[in-house]
N, C-alpha and C positions, 0 to 999 in steps of 0.2 A: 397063787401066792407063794408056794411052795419053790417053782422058778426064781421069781424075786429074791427071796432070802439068800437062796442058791448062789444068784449071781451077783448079788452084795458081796457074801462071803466070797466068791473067788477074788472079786476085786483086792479086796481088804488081803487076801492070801498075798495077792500080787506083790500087792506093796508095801509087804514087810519082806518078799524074797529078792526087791529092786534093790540095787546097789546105791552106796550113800558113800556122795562123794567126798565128805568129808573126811568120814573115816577112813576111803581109801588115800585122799591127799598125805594123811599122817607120815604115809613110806616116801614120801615127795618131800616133804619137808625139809628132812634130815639135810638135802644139797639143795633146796629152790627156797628154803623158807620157813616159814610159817606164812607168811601172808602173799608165797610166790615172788617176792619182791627181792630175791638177791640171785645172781646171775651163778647156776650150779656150777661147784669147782672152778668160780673164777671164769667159766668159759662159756657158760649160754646166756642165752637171753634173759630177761625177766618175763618169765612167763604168765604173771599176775594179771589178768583181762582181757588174755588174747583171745581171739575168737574159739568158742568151742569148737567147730566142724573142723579149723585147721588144727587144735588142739588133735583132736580122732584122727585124723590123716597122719599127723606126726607120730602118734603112740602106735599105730598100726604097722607105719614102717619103720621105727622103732625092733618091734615084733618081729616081723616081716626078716629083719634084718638086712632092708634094703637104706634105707637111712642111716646116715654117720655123720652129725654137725659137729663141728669142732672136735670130733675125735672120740665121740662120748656114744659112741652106736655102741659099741660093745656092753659098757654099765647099763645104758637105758634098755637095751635088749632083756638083760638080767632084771630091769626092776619089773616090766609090764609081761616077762613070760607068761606069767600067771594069770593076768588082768583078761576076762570075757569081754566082746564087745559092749554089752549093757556097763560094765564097769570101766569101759573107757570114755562112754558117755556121758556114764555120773562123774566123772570124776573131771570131765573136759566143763562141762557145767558148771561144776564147783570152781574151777579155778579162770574160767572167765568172769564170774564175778569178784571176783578179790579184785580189790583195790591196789592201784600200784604206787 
């Protein structure tokens, strides 16, 4: 019984230290949005609904600093330095579902 408990509670641990992608879209917004649907500085895409996986692929080389669309590798480097994989996850999640 004692296991049990155990391993409820680690779950429930989990997933309050899981990334919530809402709250990291907030730093996204400021150039994509709020609802992803305006294209940042004029020069990317609308990224409201795009596939998460390619979303992670993007943020990674972003990161990475092998990615440069429209000119904007340098800024996006700066937003996601910070961002963990589990937070590029949440966060490619969240913004595949917005409505564009």
């Amino acid at each position: 019984m004692k296991k049990v408990v155990l391993s409820i509670m680690a779950v429930g641990a989990l997933s309050l230290l899981s990334a919530d992608g809402a709250a990291l879209y907030k730093k996204c917004a400021a150039c994509h949005g709020q609802n992803g649907d305006k294209p940042a500085l004029g020069k990317s895409a609308i990224i409201a609904g795009q596939d998460a996986a390619k979303i992670v692929e993007s943020l990674k080389g972003y990161k990475a600093g092998t990615r440069n669309v429209t000119g904007q590798g340098a800024v996006m480097k700066g937003q996601v330095a910070s961002m963990s994989e589990d937070d590029m996850k949440a966060v490619a999640e969240y913004i595949s579902k917005l409505k564009k």
